[in-house]
C-alpha positions in Angstrom: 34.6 -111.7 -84.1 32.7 -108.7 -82.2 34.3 -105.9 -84.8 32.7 -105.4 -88.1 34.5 -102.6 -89.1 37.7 -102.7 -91.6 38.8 -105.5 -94.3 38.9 -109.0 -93.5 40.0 -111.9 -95.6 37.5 -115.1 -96.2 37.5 -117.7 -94.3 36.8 -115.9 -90.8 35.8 -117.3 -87.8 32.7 -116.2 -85.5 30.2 -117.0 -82.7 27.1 -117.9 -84.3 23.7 -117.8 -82.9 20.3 -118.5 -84.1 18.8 -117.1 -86.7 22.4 -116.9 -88.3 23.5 -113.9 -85.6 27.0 -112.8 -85.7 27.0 -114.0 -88.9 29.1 -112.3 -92.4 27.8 -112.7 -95.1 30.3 -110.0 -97.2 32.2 -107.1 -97.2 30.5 -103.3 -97.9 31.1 -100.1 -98.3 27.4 -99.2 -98.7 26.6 -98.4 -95.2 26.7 -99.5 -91.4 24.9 -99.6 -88.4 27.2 -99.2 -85.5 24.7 -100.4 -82.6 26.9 -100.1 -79.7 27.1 -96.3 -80.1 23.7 -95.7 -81.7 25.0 -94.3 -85.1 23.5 -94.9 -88.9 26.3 -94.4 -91.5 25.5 -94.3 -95.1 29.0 -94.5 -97.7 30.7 -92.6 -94.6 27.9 -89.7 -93.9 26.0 -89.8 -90.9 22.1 -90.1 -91.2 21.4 -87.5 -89.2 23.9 -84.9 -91.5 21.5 -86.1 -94.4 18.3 -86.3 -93.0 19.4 -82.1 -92.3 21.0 -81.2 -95.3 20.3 -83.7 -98.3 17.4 -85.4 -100.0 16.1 -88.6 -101.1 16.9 -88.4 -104.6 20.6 -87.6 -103.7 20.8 -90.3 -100.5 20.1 -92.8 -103.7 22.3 -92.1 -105.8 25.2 -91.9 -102.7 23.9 -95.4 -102.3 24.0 -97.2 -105.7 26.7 -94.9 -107.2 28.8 -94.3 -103.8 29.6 -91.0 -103.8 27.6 -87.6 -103.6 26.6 -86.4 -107.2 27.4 -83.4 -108.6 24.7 -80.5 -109.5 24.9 -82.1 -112.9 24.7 -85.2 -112.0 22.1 -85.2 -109.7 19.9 -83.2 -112.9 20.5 -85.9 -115.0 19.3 -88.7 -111.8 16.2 -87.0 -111.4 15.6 -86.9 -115.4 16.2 -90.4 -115.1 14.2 -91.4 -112.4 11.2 -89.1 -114.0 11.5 -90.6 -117.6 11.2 -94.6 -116.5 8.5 -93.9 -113.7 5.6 -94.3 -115.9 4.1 -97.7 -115.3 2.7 -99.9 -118.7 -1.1 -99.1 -119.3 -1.5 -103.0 -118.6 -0.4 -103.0 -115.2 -2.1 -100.1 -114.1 -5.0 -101.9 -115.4 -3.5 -105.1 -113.3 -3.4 -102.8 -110.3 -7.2 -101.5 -111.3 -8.4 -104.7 -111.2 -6.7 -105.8 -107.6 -9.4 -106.8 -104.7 -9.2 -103.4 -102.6 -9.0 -105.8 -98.6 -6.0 -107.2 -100.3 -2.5 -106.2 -98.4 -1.0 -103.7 -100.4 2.1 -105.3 -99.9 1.3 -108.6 -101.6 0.0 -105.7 -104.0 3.2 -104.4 -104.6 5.1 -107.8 -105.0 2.8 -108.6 -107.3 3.4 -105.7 -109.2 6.9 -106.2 -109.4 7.0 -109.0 -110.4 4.7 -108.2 -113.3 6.9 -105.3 -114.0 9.8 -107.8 -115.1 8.0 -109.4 -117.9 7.7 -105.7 -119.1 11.3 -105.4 -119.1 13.8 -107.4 -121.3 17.1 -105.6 -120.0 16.1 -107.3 -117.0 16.8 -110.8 -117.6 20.0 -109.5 -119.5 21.9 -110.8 -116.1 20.8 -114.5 -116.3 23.1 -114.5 -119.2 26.5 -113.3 -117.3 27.1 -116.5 -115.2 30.6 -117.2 -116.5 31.0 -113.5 -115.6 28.7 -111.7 -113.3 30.7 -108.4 -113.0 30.2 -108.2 -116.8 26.2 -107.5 -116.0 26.9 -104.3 -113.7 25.8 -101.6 -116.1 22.9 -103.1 -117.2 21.6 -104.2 -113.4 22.2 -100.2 -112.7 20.3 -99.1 -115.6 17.5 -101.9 -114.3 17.7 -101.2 -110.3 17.3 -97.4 -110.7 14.1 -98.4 -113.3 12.5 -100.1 -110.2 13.3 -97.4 -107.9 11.1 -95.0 -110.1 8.4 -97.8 -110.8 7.6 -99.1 -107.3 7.1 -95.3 -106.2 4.5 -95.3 -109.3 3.4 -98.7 -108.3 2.9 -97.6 -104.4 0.9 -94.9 -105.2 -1.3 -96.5 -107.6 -2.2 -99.1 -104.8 -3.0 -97.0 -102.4 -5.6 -94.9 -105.2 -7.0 -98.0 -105.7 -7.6 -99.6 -102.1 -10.2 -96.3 -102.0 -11.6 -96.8 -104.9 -9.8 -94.2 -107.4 -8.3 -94.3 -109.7 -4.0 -94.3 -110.6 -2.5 -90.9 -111.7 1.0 -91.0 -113.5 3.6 -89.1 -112.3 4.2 -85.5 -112.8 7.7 -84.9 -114.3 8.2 -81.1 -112.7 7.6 -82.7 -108.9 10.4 -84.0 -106.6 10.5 -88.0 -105.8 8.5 -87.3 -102.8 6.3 -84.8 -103.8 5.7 -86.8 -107.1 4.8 -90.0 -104.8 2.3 -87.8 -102.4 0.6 -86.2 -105.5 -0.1 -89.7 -107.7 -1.0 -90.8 -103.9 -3.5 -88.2 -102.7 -4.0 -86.1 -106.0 -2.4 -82.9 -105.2 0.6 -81.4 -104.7 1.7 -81.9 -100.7 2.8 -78.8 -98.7 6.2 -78.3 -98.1 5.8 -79.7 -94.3 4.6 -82.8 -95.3 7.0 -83.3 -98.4 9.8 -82.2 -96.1 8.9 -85.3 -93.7 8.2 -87.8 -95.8 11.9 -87.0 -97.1 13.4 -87.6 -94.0 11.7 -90.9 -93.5 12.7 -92.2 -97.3 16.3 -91.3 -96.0 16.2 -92.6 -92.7 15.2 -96.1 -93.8 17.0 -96.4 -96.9 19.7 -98.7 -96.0 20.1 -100.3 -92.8 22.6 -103.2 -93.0 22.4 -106.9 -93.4 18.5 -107.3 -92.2 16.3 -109.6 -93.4 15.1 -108.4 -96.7 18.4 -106.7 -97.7 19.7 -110.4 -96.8 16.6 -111.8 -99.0 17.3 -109.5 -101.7 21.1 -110.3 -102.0 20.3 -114.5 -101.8 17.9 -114.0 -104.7 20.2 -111.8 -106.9 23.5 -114.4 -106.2 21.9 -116.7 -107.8 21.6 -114.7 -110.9 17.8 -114.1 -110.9 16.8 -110.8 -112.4 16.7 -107.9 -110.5 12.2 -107.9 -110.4 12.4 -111.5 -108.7 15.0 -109.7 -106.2 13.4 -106.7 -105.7 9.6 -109.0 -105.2 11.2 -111.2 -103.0 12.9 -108.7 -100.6 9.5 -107.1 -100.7 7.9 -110.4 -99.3 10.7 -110.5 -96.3 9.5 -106.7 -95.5 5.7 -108.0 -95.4 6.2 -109.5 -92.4 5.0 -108.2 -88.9 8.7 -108.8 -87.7 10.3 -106.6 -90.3 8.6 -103.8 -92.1 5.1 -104.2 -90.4 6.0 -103.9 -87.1 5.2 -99.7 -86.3 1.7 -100.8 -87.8 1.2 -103.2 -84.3 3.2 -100.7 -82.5 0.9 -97.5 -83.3 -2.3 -99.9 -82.7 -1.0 -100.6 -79.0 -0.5 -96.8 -78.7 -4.1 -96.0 -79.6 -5.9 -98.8 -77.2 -3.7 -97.6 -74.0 -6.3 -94.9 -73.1 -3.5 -91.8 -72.6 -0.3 -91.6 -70.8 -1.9 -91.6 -67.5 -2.4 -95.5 -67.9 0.8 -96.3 -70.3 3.0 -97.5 -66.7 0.1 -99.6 -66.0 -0.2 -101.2 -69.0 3.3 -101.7 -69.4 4.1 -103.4 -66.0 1.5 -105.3 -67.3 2.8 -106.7 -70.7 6.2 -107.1 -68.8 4.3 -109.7 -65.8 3.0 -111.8 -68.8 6.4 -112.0 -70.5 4.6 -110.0 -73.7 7.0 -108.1 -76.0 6.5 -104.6 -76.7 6.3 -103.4 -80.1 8.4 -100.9 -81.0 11.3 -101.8 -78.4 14.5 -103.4 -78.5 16.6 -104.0 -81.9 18.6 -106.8 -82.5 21.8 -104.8 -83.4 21.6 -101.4 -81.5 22.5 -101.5 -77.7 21.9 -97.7 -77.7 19.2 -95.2 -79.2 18.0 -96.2 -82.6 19.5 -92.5 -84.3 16.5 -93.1 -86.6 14.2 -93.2 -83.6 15.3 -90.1 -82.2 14.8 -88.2 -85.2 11.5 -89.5 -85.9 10.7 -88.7 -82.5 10.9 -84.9 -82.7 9.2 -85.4 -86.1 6.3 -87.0 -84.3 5.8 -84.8 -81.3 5.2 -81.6 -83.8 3.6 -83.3 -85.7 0.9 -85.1 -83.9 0.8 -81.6 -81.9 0.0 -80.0 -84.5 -2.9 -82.4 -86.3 -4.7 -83.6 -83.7 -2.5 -86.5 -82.1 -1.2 -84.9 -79.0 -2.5 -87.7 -76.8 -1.1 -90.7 -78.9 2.4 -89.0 -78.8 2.0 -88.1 -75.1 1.3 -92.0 -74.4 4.5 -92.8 -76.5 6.9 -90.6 -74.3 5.2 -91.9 -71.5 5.6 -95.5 -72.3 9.1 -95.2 -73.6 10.0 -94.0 -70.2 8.2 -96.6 -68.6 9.9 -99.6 -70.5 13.3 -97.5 -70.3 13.2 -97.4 -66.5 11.5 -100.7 -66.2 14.3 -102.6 -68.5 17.1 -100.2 -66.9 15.9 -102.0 -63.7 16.4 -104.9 -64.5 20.1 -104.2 -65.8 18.9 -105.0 -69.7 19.1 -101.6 -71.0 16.6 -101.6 -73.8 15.2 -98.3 -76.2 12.8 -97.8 -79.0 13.6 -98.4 -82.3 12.4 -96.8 -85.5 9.3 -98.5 -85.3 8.0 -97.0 -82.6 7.4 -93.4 -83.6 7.4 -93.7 -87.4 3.8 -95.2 -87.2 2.7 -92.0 -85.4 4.3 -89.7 -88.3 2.8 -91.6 -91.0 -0.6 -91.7 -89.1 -0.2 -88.2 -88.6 0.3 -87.3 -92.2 -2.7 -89.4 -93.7 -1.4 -92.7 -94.4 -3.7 -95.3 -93.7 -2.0 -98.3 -91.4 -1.9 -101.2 -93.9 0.3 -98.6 -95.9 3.2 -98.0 -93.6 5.1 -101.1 -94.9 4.7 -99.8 -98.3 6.0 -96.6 -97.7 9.3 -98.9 -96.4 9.6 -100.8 -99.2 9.8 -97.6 -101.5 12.7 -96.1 -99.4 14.4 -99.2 -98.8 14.3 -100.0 -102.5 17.8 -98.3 -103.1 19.5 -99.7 -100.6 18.3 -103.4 -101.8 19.3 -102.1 -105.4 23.1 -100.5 -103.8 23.8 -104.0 -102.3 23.2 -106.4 -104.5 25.5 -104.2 -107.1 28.2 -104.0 -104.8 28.1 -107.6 -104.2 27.8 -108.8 -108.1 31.4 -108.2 -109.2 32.4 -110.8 -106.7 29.4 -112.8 -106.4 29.1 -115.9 -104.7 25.9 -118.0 -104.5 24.9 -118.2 -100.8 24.3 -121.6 -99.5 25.0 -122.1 -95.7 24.2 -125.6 -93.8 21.7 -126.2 -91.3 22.1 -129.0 -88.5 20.7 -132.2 -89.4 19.2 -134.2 -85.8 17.1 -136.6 -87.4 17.1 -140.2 -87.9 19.7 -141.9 -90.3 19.0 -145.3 -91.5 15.1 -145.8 -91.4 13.5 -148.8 -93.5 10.4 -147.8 -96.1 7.3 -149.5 -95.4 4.9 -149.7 -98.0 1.9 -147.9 -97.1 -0.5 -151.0 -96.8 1.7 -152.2 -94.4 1.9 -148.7 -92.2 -0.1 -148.9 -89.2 
């Protein structure tokens, strides 16, 4: 079944591959990533309509409520969002007392997770197993409190990994410019605020990939929506998922300009080494987020310092383009790629770039496992058993 567009009816049949490809786990509405024609979709809009005409706050609520707000509306969101993002006085303490070399990702699950015994409306949906659909209001209410809290929570790690200490949020700033001030202090310019934006939006949602899949596992089975939210954190931790335009902005610095990025590809490709930052395992085309973090970058790093870094980009993107276009296996950079040079480019430390994903992807977790609780089913797929059958215990004196 190549087309995953349209309503289906359960049971379906598909080509399965590894690491469940091809796979369906449900049907949405929350968004879709149409990889043969390199498009991003969220509830219907385009990501490049929002990334040029919306914000953060109002790409959330699309998400979790599924529709645009009103002016209204999208007051009383931001109110909301403002009046729950203050974090307990005992886990900023927690955070305070955090080993600064620890990754700030097993920072932030931690958090999290710690967040949920501060919260008793959040183990109101362990109760609703007779009827899960009965616990939607409450899991909104819950979700949209973590959206606001991990932004606290992200900020606060990052004062501390330099030694300073957590500032709570300022109720008059934006989400953005509320996460760059309790981050760095003081209010960002508009530039910066501006792109930060635009990368919260761009990576908010982005189909069935591993974490959103981790995220919507946890939450079938009923488990709160802090062990969710920690858990699809942990999935993002990992070097093949949200830490992977760290490694991919590291190769960029260590090339030595674009004069030597041909070389050192043709390199990488005669030892049969992947490239960071290329290839996705959905789009066949241009990752849309790609190419608007792109022309992000290039100003950007123009502007503060990074010209060389984003001249060895380009130049290695057309290397691997040609090279792979070559070899008739068209293959393009994804959003990894350049979003490690724009959050280099606007202060953020390396170790922090998966951080800065978990914050944005946070309401699309939150939108998917809503949609799927009114109908939820406990996912529990079979793996392929090739071992022995009928073996004999031996006691272990006897064991050789």
């Amino acid at each position: 079944m190549a087309n995953y567009v349209g309503r289906i009816e359960f049971p379906v049949k598909i080509d399965l591959g590894r690491g469940l490809e091809g796979a369906i786990t449900n049907i949405t509405k929350v968004g879709f990533v149409d990889g043969e024609k390199g498009r991003l979709i969220y509830r219907g809009y385009s990501i490049e309509d929002l990334c040029k005409h919306s914000n953060y706050e109002e790409v959330a609520y699309l998400l979790i409520h599924g529709k645009l707000p009103t002016r209204k509306e999208l007051e009383s969101f931001d109110a909301l969002l403002n009046a729950e993002a203050k974090l307990p006085d005992s886990v900023m303490q927690m955070i305070a007392a955090m080993p600064r070399d620890a990754h700030p990702m097993n920072m932030l699950q931690t958090v999290i997770a710690a967040l949920g015994c501060h919260d008793p409306a959040g183990r109101k949906i362990t109760e609703y197993v007779s009827n899960p659909a009965d616990g939607l209001a409450s899991e909104v209410a819950v979700g949209i409190r973590i959206l606001s809290r991990l932004r606290t929570a992200a900020s606060a790690i990052a004062r501390v990994r330099q030694g300073l200490q957590p500032i709570q949020p300022d109720p008059k700033l934006s989400f953005t410019a509320n996460y760059l001030y309790m981050m760095y202090g003081e209010k960002p310019d508009p530039v910066t605020e501006q792109v930060i934006d635009v990368t919260l939006i761009l990576q908010a949602d982005h189909g069935m990939n591993a974490s959103t899949f981790t995220s919507m596992i946890v939450h079938s089975c009923l488990a709160d929506m802090y062990s969710t939210i920690a858990a699809a954190i942990g999935s993002l931790r990992g070097p093949l998922h949200g830490g992977a335009n760290e490694a991919a902005l590291d190769d960029l610095e260590h090339i030595g300009g674009p004069a030597k990025a041909k070389d050192w590809v043709a390199a990488k490709m005669a030892k049969g080494e992947k490239i960071i930052g290329f290839g996705h395992r959905v789009y066949k085309a241009y990752d849309p987020r790609a190419r608007v973090l792109k022309t992000y970058a290039e100003k950007l790093c123009h502007d503060r310092g990074m010209a060389q870094v984003f001249d060895t980009a380009v130049a290695v993107e057309e290397a691997v383009c040609a090279a792979m276009q070559t070899a008739g296996k068209p293959i393009f950079p994804n959003v990894d790629f350049y979003s490690g040079l724009v959050y280099q480019a606007i202060g953020f430390p390396p170790p922090l770039f998966p951080v800065i994903f978990a914050v944005s992807r946070t309401a699309g977790w939150v939108a998917r496992v809503l949609e799927y609780l009114p109908e939820n089913r406990i996912f529990r797929p079979r793996a392929v058993y090739e071992g022995p059958m009928e073996a004999t215990y031996v006691p272990i004196d006897q064991r050789g």
